[in-house]
LOSE-456251 format. One record per atom (N, C-alpha, C): x negated, z, y. Coordinates in steps of 0.05 Angstrom, whole numbers, plus 5000, padded with zeros to 4 digits. Layout:
N
XZY...
END
This chain:
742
131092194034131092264062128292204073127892074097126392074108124192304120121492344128120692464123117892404148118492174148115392094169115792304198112892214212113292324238111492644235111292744217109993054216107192934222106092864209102892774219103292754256104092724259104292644292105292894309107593024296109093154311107293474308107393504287106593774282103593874288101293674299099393844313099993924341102893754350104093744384104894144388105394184364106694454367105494684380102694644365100594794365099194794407099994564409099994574438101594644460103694714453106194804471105595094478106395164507105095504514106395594551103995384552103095524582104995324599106895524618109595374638108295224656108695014670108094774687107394584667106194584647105394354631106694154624106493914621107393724618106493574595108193494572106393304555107693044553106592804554106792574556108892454542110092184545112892174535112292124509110092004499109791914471109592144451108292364471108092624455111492794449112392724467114892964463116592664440117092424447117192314434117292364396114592514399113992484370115692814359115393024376116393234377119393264372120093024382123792844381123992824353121992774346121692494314121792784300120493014297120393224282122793394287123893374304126693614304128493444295128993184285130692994281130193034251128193024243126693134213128193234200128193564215127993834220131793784207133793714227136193674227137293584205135393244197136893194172136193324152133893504150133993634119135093884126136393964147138194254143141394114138141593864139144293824138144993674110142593704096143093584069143293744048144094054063144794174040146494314059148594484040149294344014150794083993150194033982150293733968153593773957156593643956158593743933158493663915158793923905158993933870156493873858153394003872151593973860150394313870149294483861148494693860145494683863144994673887141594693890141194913906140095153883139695423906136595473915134995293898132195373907131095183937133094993935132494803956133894903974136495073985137795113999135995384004134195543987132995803999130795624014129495474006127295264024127895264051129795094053131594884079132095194105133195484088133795754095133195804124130595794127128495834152129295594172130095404172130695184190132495204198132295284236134595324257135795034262137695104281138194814289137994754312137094454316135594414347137794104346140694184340141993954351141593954393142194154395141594174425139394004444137394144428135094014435134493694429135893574406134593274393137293174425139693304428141693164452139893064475136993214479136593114509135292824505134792794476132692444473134192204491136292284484138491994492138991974511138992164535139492104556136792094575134392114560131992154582130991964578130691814549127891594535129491314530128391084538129090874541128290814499128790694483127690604463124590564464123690394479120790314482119490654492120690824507119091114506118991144536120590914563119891044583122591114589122491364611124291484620127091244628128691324627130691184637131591304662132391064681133091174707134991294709136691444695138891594696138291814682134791924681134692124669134992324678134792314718136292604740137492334757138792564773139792354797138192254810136092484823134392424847132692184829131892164806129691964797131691644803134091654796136191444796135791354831135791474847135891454873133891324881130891454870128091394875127591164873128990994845127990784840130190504847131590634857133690414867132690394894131290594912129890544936127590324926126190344907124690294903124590014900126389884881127589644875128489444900129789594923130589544941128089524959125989614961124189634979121889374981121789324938119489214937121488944941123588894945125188584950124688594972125688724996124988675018122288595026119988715012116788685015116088405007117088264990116788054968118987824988120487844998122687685016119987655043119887835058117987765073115487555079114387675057111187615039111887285043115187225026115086905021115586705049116686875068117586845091114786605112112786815102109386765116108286705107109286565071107686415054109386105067111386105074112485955083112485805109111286015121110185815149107485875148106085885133103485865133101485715113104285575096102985425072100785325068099785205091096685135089094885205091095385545089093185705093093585905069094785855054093685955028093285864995091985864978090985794959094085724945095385944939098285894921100086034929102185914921104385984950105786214931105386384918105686694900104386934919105887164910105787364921103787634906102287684904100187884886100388194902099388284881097988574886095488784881094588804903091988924898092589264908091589354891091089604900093789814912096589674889098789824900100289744915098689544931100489484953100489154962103588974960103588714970101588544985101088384976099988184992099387784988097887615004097387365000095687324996094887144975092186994972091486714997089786785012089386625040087286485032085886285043083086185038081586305063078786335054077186455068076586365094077386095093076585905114078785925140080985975128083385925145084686245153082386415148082786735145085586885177084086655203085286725230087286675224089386505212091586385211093686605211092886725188094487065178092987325188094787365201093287695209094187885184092588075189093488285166090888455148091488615137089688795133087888695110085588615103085088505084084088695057084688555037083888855013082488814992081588444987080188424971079488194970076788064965075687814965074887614932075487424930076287334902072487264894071987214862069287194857068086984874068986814872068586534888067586614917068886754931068586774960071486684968072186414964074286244972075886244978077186644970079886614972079886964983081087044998082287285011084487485002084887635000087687774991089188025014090587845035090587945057093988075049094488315067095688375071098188445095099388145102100588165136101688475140101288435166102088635186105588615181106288485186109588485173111088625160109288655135109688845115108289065109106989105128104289395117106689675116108389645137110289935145111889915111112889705114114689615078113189735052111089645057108989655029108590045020108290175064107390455060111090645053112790515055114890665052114490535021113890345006114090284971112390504965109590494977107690794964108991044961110591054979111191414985113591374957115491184956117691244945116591234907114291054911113291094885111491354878110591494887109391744886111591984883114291954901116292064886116992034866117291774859118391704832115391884803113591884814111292044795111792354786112892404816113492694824115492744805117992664816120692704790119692674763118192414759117392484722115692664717114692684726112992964718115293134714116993264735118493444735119793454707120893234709122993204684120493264652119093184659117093224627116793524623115493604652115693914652117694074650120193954651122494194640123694034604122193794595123593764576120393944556118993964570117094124553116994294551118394484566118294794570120794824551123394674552124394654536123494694495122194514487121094564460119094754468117294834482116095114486118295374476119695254496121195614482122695594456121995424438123695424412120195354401118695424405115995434391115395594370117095834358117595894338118195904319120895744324123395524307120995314306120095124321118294854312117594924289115195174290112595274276113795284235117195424241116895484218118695244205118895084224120494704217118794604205116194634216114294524203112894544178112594854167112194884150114294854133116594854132119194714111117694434105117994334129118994024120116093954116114394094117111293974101111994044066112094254069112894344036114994114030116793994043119293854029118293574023116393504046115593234044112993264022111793523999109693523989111093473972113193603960115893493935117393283943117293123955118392823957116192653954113392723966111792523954110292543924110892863909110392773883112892673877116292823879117792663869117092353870117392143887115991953888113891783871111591983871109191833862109791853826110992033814112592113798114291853782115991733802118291653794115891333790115291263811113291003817111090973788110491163780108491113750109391213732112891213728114691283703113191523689112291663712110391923696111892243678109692393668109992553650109492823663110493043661109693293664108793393630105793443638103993573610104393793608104993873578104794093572101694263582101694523584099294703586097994823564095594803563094994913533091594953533090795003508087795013512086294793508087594533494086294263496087694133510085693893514085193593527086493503512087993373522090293153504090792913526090892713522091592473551092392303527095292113530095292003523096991783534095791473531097091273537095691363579094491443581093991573605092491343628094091173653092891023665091891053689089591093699087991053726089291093756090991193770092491163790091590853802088490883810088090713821087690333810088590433784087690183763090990103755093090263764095090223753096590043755097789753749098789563766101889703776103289793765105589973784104990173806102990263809102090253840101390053855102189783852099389653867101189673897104389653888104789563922104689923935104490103929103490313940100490383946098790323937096690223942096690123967097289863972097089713994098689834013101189994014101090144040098690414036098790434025096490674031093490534045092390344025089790244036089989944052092789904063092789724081091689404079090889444039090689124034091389074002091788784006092888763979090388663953091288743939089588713912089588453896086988363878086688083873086788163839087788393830087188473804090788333783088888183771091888043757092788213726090788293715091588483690091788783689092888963684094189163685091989333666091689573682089489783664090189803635088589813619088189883593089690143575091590243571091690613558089590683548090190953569086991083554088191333537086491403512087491613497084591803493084991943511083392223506083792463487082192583469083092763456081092963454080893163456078993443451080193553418077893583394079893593367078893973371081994123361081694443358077594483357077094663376074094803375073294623388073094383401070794263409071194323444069894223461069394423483068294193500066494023496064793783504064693503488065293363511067193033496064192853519063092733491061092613503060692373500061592203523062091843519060291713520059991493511057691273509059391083503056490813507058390513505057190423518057290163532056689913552057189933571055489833590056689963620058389703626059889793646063089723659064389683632064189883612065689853589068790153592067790203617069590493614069790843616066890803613066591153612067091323635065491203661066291353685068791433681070191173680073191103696074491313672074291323647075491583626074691813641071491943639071592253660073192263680073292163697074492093724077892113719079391963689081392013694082092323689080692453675080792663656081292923679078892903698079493023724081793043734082192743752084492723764086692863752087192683730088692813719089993113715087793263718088093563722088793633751087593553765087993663786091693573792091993293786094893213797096693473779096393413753098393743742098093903753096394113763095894343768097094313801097794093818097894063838101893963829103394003805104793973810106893603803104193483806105293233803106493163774107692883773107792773744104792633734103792663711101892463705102192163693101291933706101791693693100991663663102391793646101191833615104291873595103791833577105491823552106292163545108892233527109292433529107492473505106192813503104992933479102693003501101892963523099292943539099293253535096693333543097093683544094193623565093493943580091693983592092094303599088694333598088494713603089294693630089194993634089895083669086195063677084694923697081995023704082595153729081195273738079895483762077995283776076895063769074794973788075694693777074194403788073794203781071194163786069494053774066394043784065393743773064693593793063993303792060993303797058493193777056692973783056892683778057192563796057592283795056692173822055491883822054891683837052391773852051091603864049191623876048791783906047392003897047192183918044292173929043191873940040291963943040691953973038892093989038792224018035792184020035791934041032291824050031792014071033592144084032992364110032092594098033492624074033392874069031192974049029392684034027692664015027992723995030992583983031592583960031992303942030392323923031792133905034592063896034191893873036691953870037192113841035292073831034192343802034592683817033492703842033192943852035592943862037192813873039692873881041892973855041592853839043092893823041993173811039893183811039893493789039993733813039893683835041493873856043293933859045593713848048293833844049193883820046793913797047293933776047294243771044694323788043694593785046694763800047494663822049794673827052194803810052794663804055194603786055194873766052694893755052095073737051995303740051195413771051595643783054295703789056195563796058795553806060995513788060295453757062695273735063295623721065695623717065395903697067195813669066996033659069595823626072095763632072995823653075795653665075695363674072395303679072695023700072594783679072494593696072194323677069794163695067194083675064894003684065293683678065793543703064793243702061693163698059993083686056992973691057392683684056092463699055992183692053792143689052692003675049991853664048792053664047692283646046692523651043792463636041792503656038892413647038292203660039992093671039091723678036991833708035591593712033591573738030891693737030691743709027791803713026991803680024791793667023091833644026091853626025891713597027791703584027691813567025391933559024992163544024692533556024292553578024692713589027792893598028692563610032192493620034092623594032692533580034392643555034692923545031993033546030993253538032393463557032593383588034093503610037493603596038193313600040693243593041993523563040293473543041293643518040193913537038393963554039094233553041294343570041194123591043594213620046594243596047094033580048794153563049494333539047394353525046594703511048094953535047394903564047195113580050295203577051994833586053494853592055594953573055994843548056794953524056595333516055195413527054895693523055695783550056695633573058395773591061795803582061995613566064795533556066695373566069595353574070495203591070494883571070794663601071394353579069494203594068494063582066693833597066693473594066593323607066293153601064092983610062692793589059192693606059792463593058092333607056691993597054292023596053291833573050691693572050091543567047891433567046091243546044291313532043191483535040891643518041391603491039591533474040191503443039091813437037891943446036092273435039592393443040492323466042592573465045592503457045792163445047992143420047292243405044092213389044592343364045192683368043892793385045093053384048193153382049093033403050993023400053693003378052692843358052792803326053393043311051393223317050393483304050993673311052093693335052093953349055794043345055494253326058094413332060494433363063494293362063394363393063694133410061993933399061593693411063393503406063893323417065793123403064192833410063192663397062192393404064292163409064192033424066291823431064691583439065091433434064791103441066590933449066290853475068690593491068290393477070490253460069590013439069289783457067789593439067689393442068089083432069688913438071188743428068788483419067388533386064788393382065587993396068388023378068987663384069887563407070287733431071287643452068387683468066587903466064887923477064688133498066488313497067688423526068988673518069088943531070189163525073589243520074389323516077089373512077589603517075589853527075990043549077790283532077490243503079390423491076890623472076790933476075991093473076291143439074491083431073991083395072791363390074591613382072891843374071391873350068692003351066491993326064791763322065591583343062791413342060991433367059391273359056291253377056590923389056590973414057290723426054090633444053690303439051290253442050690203470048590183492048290063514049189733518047889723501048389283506046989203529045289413531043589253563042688993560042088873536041388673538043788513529045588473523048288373528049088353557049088593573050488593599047888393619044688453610043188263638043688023638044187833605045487603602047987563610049987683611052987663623051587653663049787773663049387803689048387483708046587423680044887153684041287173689040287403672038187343669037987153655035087133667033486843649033186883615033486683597033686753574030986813570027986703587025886813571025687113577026487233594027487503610027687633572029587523568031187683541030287663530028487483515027587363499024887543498023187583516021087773523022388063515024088173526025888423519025488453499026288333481026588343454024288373443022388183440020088253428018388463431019388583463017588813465019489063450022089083445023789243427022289273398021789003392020989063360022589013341021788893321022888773296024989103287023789353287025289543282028389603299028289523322029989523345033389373328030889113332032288943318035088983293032989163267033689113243036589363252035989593273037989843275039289653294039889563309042189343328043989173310042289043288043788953273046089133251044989373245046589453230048589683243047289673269050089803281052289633288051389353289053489173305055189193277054389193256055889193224057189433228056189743231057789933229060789853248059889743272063089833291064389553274063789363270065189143254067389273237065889473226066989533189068289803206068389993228069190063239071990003239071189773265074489663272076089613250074189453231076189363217077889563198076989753196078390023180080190103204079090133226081790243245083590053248082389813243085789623250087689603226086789693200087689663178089390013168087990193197089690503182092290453206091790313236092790293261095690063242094789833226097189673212098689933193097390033176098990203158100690393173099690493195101890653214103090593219103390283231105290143241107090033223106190033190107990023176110090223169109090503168109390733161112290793182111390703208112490763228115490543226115290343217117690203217119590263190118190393162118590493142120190693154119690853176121391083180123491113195122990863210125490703234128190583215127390523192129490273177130690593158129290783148130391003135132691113154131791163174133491193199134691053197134590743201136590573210139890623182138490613159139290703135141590873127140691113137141891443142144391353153143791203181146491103203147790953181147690713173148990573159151190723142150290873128150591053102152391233118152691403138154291623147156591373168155791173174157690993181160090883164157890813134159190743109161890933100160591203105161891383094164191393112164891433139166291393159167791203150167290963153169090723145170690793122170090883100171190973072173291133079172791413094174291563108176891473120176491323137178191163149180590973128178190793107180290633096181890843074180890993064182191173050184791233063184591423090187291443103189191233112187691053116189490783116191190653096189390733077190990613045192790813038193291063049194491333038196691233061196791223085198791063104200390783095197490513081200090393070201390413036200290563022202990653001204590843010205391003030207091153031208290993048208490723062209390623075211990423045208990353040209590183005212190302995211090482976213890722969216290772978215690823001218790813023219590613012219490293013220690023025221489912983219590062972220290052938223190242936222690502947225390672942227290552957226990402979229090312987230090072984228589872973229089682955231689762923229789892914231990092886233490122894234590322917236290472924239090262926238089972936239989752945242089642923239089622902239989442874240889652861240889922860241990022844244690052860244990102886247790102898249989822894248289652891249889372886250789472860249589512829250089472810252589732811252189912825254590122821257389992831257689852853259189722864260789592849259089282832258989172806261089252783259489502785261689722766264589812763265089812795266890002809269889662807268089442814270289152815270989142793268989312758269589072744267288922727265388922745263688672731261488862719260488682690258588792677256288712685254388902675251788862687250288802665249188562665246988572634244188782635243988812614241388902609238488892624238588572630235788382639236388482674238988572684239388572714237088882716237989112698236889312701233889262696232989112679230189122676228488942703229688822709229288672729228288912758229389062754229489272776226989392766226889512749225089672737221589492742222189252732219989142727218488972764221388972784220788982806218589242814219389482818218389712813215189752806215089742780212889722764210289552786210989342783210189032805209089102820210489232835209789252867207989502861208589752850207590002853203889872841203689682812201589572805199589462830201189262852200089202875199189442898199989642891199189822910196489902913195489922886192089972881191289742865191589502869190189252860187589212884185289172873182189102887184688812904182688792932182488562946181288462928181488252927179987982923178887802955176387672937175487432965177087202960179087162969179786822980177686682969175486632981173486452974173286422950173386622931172386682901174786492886177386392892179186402873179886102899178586012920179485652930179285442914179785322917178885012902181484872892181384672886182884422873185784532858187184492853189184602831190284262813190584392786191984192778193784292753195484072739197984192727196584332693198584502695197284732673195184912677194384892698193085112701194785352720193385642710194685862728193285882756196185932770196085882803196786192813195486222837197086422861199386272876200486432882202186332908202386472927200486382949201286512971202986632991203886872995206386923006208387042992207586972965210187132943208887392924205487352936204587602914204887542891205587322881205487222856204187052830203887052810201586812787202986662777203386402767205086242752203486022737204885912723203185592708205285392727202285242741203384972752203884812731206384642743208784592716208884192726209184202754208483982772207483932799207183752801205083752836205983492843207183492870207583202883205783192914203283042907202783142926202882972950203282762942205182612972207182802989209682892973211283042992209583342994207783442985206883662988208283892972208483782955210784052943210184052906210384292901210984412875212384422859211684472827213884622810212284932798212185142803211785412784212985522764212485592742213685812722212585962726214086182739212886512737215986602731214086732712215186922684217786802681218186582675219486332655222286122671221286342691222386242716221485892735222285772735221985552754222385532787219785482802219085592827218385332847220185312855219785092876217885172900215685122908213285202929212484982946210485032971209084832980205684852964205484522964203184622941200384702959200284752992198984793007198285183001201585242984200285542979198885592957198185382939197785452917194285472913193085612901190285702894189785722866187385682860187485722819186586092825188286112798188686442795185986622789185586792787182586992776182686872754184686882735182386812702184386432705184186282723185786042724184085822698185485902677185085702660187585392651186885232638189684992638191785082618194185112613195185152596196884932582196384752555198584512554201384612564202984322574205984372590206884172583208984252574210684042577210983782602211183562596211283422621213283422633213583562657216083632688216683422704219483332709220083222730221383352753220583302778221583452801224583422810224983152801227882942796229683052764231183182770232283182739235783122746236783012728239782882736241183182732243283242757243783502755247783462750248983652750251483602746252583782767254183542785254983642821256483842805258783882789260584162790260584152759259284312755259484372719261084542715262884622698264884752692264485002697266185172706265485422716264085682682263085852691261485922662264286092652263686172635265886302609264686532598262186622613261086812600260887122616262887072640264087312648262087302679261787582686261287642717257887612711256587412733253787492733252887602753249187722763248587812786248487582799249987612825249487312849248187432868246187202884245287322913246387202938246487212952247687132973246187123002247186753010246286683039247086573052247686623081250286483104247386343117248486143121247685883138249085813154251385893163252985793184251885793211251985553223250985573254247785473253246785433227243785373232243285023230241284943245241384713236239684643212239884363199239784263172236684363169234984203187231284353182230384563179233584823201232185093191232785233163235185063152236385283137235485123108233584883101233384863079231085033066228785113094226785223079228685613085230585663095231385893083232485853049233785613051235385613024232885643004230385482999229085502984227285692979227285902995225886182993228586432986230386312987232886532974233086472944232486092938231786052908229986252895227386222915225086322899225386622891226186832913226787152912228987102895231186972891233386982869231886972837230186812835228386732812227786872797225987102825223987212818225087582810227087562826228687812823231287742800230987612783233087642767235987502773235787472792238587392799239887152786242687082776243386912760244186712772245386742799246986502824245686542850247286422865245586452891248986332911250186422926252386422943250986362961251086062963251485882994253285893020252986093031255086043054253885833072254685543083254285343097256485313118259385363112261785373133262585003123264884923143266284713136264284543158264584533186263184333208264084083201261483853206261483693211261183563177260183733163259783663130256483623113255083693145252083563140251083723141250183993145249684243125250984243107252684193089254184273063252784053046251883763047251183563045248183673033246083653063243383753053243184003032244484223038243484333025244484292989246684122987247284012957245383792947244183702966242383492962240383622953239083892966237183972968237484182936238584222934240084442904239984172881239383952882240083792866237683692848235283662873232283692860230983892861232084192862230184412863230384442828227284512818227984542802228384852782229285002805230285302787233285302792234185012806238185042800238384922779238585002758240584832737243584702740245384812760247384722772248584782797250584712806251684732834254584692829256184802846259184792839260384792880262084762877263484872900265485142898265285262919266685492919269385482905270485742890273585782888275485852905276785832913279585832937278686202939278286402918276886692935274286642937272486492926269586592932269086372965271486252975270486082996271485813000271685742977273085382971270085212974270784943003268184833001266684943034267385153030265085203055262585363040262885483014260885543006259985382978257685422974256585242952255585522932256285492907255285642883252885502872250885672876248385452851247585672832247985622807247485752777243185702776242585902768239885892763239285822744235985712739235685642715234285982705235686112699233986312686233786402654
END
């Protein structure tokens, strides 16, 4: 929800009172803009089906001034002036008015018209309220009339005919009414929000409070920020600059009204205060960072304690302070006869009188601007002082007397802004427990002193200068290089603990899946079982049947059942196998799968022009496509006899003499010849494979060409050993008998 307009509207309030007054349209205007405010945040609650009671006790105090926002529309034109239909009499005023100045202006052209040569441009002007012509000075007699103003030149006149003077004084009067009525109308639309000046007062204070929680909500959401825990340490982490932040920048620029030339994005800063220490004291290179760290450390506090989110990483923590206390930047005063050494220890002395163990003490460059041995000596005591007030502090320096103290002193914490030796340039990241160097003579060369500039520097430093620069540049070397080497092991540590995780998931996934296939596999054997019992249930009903005609049942029919049984129940908990593991080539004598029948056999022959097979499984002969065939898990060659797929068969061999066998049976009637040979040859194979001794062709009589193929087709399979035609009961020749080779 919108929210603008309070800056404008709400000092208007404070002026509303005294009856006759009038405030200007831009002002009530803005007064418009605040009860419109006012309206939409009383009508935005309540929200459905969302429960906001602290915002609805907020919004509580806000009357409603629909009444009041009604008179905008009929008084204020968009651009802010009255509209002529804002009373009658003003509507009247200005239609006189309209009407008056045409008639004035019709005239005017009338006597520009017969007098054309007596004036400069044949246009109609106004001086002073009231119509008139620009005449030349020369030709002044030509036009009578009241004159009202003379041009720089001299040259030109600005006369006013007599014609129109009566015209011009009835336009004055009607426009001075027209002043009269607006006033009027301002003065009753002001007396109006006058008497709701109580309602304004406490509109205002809502919707300031509402717009102080929409602009941290806001500033909040805009730097993906953190609410810090409270506590007794300094903690910042990942913590960036408001003003350094590149996700502020286009807020920024409405705020400071220009846009920014900064192409890389602030640095994370990680601040830390370790348990007991009290005073965090930075050093380093200048424009390496330190200000801009105190400075965030502040802010930072103040935005929590004020409610906001902070632009920082979660884990941040910060105490509650009572005060904020800043020395920083140059406070020198030439009026006031201050340096800028004296300025600074004026607000130092400051600070110190005013800081108690609740506050948090900013100091920057503490000691700098005067004697460097003195500066220093200042410096360790202003912070001795401050340390035994208690509270948190944060300082910069350069002083080498008050790093090393710092070193030593219980309480203290030393920090150094690193510096990036091979790039040449800071990296603005806060290294705790070291001593971070000036580099002044690094930075006057980045600056572009003269090298004998440096070169002189140096020698007046001293070969000792020297030998301690050099072995500090080795300490932060051997520094970094240990922190980039504990910063890798974390980062190992840290992905070590991501993949354990990742791990865990796998593993309770694993287990899930297992879960799953378990019930699945418990779903298909009880599915299994069913279709086995009811398999049995069939063949043992046939063989009773069997019984009941007459016919004997051999021995091999029953085992056949049994060993069906066995088979399948074996397949129920047989491991998958990979396909892949058991592809490749096949050739004769070796053991084959066959796909589709769940079955193993010794390839016996292979034609592989027509695509087709011969199998023995379990002594059985198996006519296949050799497209199903695969070499088996243990597929070794076995010698074979040599197989022909062609064997000379006998069309009706004498009927057998060895009594009733099991037959299976299949009607083909009505199918044509292509569909019913590959049925016939898969009733071979299940006859084969199930024991069965015959196989009952039902084909019908027709045309003769189903009865034909499939005798054709019975003639080179090689698990028929014979074929007969039906007996006058089993059919005659509409059915075909084929005897198995079993």
């Amino acid at each position: 929800m919108a929210l603008g307009g309070l800056d404008e509207g709400a000092p208007l309030v404070s002026r509303l009172g005294p009856q006759g007054r009038a405030l200007p349209p831009e002002d009530l205007l803005d007064l418009f803009l605040l009860v419109e405010r006012a309206e939409g945040a009383r009508a935005a609650v309540p929200v459905p089906d969302l429960e906001l009671p602290r915002l609805a006790d907020l919004l509580f105090p806000l009357a409603s001034f629909e009444d009041l926002l009604g008179e905008r529309e009929p008084t204020f034109e968009s651009d802010g002036r009255l509209k002529d239909t804002a009373s009658a009499r003003l509507y009247a005023i200005r239609s006189s008015i309209q009407r008056l100045r045409k008639e004035v202006v019709r005239k005017l052209e009338e006597v520009a018209r017969t007098h054309a040569d007596a004036l400069t441009g044949g246009y109609v002007t106004e001086k002073g309220g009231r119509y008139c012509l620009p005449v030349r000075a020369d030709r002044r007699d030509l036009v009578g009339g009241l004159l009202h103003e003379r041009s720089g030149s001299g040259q030109t006149v600005f006369v006013e005919p007599l014609t129109v003077v009566e015209d011009n004084n009835a336009l004055a009067e009607a426009l001075e009414e027209e002043r009269e009525e607006v006033h009027r109308i301002l003065v009753a639309l002001t007396a109006r929000f006058s008497a709701r000046r109580d309602d304004l007062t406490a509109a205002v204070e809502v919707l300031t409070e509402l717009d102080a929680f929409q602009a941290r909500a806001e500033f909040s959401s805009h730097v993906a920020g953190v609410f810090p825990d409270f506590g007794d340490r300094l903690v910042l982490k990942a913590a960036r600059h408001p003003l350094l932040d590149r996700r502020l920048a286009d807020l920024r620029a409405d705020v400071f009204g220009e846009l920014e030339e900064r192409h890389a994005d602030a640095v994370p800063l990680d601040l830390e205060l370790p348990e007991g220490s009290r005073l965090l004291l930075l050093s380093g290179p200048n424009a390496g960072g330190k200000s801009v760290a105190m400075k965030t450390a502040g802010l930072f506090a103040l935005l929590a304690q004020s409610g906001f989110a902070i632009p920082a990483a979660q884990g941040s923590t910060l105490p509650v302070f009572d005060k904020v206390l800043v020395v920083a930047g140059d406070a020198q005063d030439l009026l006031g006869d201050l340096s800028s050494f004296a300025a600074a220890m004026t607000r130092t002395a400051r600070v110190l009188a005013e800081a108690t163990p609740r506050s948090l003490v900013l100091l920057d460059e503490l000691g700098s601007g005067t004697d460097p041995d003195e500066g220093a000596a200042l410096a360790i005591a202003i912070l001795e002082e401050d340390l035994a007030r208690g509270g948190v502090t944060v300082a910069t320096t350069h002083l080498s007397a008050v790093k090393e103290w710092a070193q030593e002193r219980p309480g203290v914490l030393s920090a150094a802004m690193e510096f990036d030796e091979k790039a040449g340039r800071p990296t603005f990241r806060v290294r705790a427990g070291a001593i971070g160097r000036s580099r002044a003579l690094a930075v006057a060369e980045k600056a572009g002193l003269p090298a004998r500039v440096l070169v002189s520097a140096k020698k007046r430093l001293g070969a000792k200068w020297e030998v301690a620069d050099a072995a500090l540049t080795r300490l932060e070397t051997e520094t970094r290089h240990a922190r980039e080497e504990a910063d890798a092991a974390k980062a190992a540590a840290e992905q070590a603990k991501a993949r354990l995780k990742d791990l865990e998931k796998e593993r309770a996934a694993l287990a899930a899946d297992r879960a799953r296939l378990k019930e699945k596999a418990k779903e298909q054997i009880d599915r299994a079982l069913a279709m086995l019992r009811e398999k049995t249930r069939q063949e043992l009903e046939r063989m009773r049947e069997d019984l009941k005609a007459g016919r004997s049942i051999s021995r091999g029919a029953l085992m056949t059942v049994t060993q069906s049984a066995r088979e399948a129940a074996l397949g129920l908990f047989g491991a998958d196998e990979d396909p892949a593991a058991h592809s490749g080539p096949v050739a004769v004598g070796m053991e084959v799968r066959i796909a589709g029948l769940g079955a193993s056999g010794r390839l016996l022959a292979l034609d592989a022009g027509r695509g087709e097979a011969e199998v023995e499984v379990k002594g059985k002969r198996v006519k296949v496509a050799a497209a199903a065939l695969s070499p088996a898990p243990a597929g070794r060659a076995i010698p074979v006899r040599t197989a022909a797929l062609a064997s000379n068969r006998v069309p009706n061999p004498p009927p057998s003499s060895s009594g009733v066998v099991a037959t299976a049976e299949v009607v083909l009637v009505g199918q044509r010849v292509d569909d019913a040979l590959p049925v016939v040859e898969k009733a071979i194979n299940d006859a084969l494979l199930s024991g069965k001794a015959a196989l009952r062709l039902v084909h019908g009589h027709g045309t003769g060409r189903l009865a034909a193929a499939v005798r054709e087709f019975l003639q080179t399979h090689p698990g028929v050993a014979s074929y007969r035609w039906g007996d006058a009961e089993e059919g005659g020749q509409a059915v075909t008998i084929a005897r198995l080779d079993v």
